[in-house]
C-alpha distance (Angstrom), angle and dihedral (degrees) to the residues before:
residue distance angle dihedral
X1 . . .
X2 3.95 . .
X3 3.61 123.1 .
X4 4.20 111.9 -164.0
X5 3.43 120.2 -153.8
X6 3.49 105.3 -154.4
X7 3.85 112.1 -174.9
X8 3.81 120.9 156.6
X9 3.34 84.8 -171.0
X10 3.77 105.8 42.5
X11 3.74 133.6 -138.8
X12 3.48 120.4 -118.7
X13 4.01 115.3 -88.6
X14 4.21 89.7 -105.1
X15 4.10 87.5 58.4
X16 4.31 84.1 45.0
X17 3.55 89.7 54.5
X18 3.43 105.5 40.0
X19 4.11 86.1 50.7
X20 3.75 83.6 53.0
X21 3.23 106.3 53.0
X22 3.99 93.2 42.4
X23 4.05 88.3 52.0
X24 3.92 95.1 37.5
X25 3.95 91.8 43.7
X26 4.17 78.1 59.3
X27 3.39 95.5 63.4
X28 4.28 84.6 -108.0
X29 3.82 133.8 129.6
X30 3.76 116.0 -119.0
X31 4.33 112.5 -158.2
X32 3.73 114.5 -169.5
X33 3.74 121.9 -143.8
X34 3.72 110.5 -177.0
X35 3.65 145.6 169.0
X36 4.45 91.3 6.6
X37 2.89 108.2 -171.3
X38 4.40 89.5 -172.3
X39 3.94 136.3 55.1
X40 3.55 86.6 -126.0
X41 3.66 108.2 48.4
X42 4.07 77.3 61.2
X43 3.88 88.6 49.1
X44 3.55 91.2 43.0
X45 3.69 89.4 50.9
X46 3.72 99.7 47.5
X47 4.00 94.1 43.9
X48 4.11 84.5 89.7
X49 4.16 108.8 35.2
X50 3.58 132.3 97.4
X51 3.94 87.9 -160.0
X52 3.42 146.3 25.7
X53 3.82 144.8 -164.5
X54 3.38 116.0 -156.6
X55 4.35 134.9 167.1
X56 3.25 116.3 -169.4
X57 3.87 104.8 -12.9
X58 3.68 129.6 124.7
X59 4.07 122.5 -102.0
X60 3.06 106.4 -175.7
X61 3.82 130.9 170.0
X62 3.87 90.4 -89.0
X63 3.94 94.5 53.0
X64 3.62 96.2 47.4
X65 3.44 99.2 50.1
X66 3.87 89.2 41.3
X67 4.28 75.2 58.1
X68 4.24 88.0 82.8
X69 3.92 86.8 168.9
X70 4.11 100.9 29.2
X71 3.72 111.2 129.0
X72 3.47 98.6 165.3
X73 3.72 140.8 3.7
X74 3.96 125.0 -175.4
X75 3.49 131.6 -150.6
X76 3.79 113.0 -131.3
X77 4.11 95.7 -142.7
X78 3.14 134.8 37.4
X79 4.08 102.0 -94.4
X80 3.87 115.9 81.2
X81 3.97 103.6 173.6
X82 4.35 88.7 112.5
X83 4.20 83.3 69.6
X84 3.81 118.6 73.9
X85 3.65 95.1 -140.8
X86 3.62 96.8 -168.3
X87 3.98 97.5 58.3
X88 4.21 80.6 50.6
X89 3.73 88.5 53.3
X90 3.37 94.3 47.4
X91 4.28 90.5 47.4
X92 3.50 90.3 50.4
X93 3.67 91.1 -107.2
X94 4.14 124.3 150.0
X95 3.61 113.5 -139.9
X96 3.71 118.0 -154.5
X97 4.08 138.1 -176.0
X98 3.81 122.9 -160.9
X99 4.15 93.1 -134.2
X100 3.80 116.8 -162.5
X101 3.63 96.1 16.5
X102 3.99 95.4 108.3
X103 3.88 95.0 23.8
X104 3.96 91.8 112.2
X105 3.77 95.1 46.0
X106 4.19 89.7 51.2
X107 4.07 93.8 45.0
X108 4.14 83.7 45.0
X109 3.33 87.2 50.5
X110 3.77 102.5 47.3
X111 3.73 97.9 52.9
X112 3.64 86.4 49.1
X113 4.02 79.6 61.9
X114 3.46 82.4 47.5
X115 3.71 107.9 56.5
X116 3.56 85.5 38.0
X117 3.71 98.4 57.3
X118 4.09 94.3 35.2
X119 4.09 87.2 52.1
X120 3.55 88.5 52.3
X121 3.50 98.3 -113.0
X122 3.66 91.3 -60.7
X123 3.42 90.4 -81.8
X124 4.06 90.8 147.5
X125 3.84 99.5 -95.8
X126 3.54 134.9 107.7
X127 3.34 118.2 -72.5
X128 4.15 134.3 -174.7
X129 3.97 129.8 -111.0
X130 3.96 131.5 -118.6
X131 3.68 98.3 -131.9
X132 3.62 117.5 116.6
X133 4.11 93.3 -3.4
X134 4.11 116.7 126.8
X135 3.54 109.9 -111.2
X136 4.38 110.5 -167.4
X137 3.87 112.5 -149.8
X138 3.72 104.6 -151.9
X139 3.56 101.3 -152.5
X140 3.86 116.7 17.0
X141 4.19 94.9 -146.2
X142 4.14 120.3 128.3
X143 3.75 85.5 -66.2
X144 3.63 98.2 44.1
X145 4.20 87.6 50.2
X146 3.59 91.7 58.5
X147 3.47 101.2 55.4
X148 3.49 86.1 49.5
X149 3.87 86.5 55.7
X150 3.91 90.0 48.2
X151 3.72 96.5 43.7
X152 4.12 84.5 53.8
X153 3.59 88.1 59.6
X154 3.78 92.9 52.3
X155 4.05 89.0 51.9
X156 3.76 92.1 -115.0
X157 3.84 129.7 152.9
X158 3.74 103.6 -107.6
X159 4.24 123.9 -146.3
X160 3.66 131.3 171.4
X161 3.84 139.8 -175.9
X162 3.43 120.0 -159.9
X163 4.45 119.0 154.7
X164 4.04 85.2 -162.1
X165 3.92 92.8 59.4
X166 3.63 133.1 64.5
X167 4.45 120.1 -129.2
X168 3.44 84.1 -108.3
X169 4.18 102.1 56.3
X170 3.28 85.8 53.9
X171 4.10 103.8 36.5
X172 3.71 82.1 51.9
X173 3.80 86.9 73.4
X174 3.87 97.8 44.2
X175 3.74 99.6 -91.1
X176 3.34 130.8 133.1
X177 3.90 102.6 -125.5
X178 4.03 110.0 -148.8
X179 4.27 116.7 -153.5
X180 4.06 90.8 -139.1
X181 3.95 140.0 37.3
X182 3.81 81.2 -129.0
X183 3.46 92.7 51.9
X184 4.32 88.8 55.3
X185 3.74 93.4 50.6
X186 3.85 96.5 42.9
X187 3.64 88.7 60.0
X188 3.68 116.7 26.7
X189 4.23 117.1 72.0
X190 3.24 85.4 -151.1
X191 3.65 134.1 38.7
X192 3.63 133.0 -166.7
X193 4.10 121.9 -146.2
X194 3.87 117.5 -144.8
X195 3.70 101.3 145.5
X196 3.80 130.5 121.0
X197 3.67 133.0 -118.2
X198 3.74 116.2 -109.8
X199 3.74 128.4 116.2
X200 3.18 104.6 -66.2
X201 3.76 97.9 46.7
X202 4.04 101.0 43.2
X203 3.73 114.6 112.7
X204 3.94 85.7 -2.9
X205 3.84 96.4 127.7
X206 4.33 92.0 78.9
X207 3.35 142.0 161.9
X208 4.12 90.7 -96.3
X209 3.77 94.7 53.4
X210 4.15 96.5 37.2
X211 3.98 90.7 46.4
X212 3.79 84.6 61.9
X213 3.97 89.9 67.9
X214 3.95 120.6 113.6
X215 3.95 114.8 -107.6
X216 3.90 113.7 -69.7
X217 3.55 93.8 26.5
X218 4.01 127.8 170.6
X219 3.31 130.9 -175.4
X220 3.63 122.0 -145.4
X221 4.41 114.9 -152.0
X222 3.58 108.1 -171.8
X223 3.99 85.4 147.1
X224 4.04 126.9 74.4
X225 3.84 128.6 -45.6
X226 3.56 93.6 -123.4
X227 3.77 98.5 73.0
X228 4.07 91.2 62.9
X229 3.48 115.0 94.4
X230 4.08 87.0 -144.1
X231 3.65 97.7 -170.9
X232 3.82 90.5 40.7
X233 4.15 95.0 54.3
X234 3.82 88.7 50.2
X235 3.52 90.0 61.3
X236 3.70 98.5 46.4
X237 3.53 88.9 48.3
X238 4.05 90.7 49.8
X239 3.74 80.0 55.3
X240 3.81 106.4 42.7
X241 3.70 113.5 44.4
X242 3.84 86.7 -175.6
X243 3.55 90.1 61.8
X244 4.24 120.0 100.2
X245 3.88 123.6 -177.6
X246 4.02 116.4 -169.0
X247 4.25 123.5 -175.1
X248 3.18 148.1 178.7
X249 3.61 89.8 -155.9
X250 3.72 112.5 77.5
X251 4.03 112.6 -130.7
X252 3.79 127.0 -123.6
X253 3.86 82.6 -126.8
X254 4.02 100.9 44.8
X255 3.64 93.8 130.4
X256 3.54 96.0 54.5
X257 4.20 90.5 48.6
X258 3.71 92.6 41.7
X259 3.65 89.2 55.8
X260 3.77 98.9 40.4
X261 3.66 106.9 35.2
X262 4.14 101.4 41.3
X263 3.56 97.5 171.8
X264 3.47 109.3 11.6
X265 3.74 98.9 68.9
X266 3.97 142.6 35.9
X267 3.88 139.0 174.1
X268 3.65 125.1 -173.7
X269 3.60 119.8 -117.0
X270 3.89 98.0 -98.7
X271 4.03 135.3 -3.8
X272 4.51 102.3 -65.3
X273 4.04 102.0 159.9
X274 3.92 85.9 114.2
X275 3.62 98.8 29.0
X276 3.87 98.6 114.7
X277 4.14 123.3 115.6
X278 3.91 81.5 -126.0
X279 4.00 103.6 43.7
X280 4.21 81.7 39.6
X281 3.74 94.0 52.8
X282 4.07 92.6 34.2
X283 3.76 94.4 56.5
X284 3.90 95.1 43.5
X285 3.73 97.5 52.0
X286 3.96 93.9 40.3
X287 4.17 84.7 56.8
X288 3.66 88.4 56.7
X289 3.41 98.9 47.0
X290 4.04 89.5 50.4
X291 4.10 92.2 47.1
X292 4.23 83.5 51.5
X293 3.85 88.9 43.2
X294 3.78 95.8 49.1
X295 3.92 100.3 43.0
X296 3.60 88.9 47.9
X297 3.58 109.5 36.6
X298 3.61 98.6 14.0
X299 3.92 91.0 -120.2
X300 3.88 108.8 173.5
X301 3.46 99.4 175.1
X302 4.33 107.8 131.3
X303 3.93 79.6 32.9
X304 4.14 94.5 146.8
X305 4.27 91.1 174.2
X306 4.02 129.3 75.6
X307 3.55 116.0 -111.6
């Protein structure tokens, strides 16, 4: 049995060797492919496991069927949109995420946006304070519950929307659940993003649902590009000079935003929610443990694909 870690960008060497000790203490082979710098070094490398660990690389139709032997790969994260799940279904392939393993490193890293943003940058001017502002959590999942835990901590006034959750899951937890997205970003100055990309979410964040926000407003995107209506936020933003937008995900029209909202907006230079030594290491060993669980025991549980 050999379990590939493919990682073009590579977890740090206390994430390798805690996946290889949890696949060697199996009894499996472990074969590292790291830093590729080709599509078929990655085919090449695939060609002859039965598993594979990935982060942020691309399976695609032509890598998993170039996987003759793959039973199961697992996304180290929480985000699974760079597999097409339906050419794994269709190979017979389970497709896995490690959810909540970097949930702590992404809220960390969004009220660093915060701070940042509310403090103007640190530009040497006065800024505002977090206490007693309404912070919206779109999406209450393992990332969306630690901002909410964060947010506590900074004395804030805490609502979520989420349509797979009733008012009392998340009430439970000292949130004020909303019943609509408009609803969230009607009443919250600031608003959080934690939701995925799929249909029904892309270009969802718009100029109609943003517009709604309360004066001084910023929106926080710690989730996937996709969901930003790019085009749409600029004009807002043209609009509302009150209006800030901070990301880890860099936009297809940065330049233009850079240049025209100096100030009032800010992405990092490349996608860092997870980018911890813990979250890193966390997520790496957790996909190990699931490949051992599921060839063994035929646990399915973080499956994310139809079989």
């Amino acid at each position: 049995m050999k379990v590939l870690v493919a990682t073009d960008k590579p977890f740090a060497a206390e994430a390798v060797s805690g996946i290889r000790e949890v696949i060697e203490k199996a009894g499996y082979e472990l074969a590292l492919l790291e830093k590729y710098s080709t599509k078929q070094e990655l085919l090449d490398a695939v060609a002859s496991a039965d598993a594979a660990i990935i982060r942020s690389d691309i399976f695609d139709k032509e890598v998993l069927e170039a996987g003759k032997n793959l039973k199961i790969v697992v996304r180290a994260g929480a985000g699974f949109d760079n597999i097409d799940l339906d050419a794994a279904t269709a190979n017979n392939i389970c497709v896995m995420n490690t959810p909540g393993q970097n949930a702590n490193a992404v809220a960390e890293l969004a009220f660093g946006l915060v701070v940042y943003a509310i403090r103007n940058f640190y530009n040497g001017t006065s800024g505002t304070e977090l206490l007693g502002k309404k912070l919206g959590i779109h999406a209450y999942g393992n990332v969306g519950r630690n901002v909410a835990r964060v947010a506590k901590g900074f004395g804030m006034e805490v609502y979520a929307f989420d349509p797979f959750l009733s008012a009392e899951q998340i009430e439970k937890e000292g949130v004020k659940a909303v019943a609509t997205v408009e609803e969230l970003y009607s009443t919250c100055q600031y608003v959080s993003l934690h939701i995925p990309a799929t249909a029904e979410t892309k270009n969802s964040i718009n100029y109609a649902l943003l517009s709604r926000m309360p004066k001084n407003a910023l929106l926080i995107n710690t989730a996937r590009k996709e969901v930003i209506n790019e085009a749409e936020v600029v004009k807002l933003m043209e609009e509302r000079k009150d209006f800030k937008y901070v990301t880890d995900i860099m936009p297809g029209n940065h330049a233009e935003m850079a240049e025209k909202f100096a100030g009032r907006y800010f992405s990092t230079p490349k996608k860092m929610g997870a980018q911890t030594a813990e979250a890193n290491t966390n997520a790496g060993i957790a996909a190990a443990n699931q490949i051992v669980d599921f060839i063994q025991n035929g646990n399915e549980r973080f499956r994310v694909n139809k079989k």
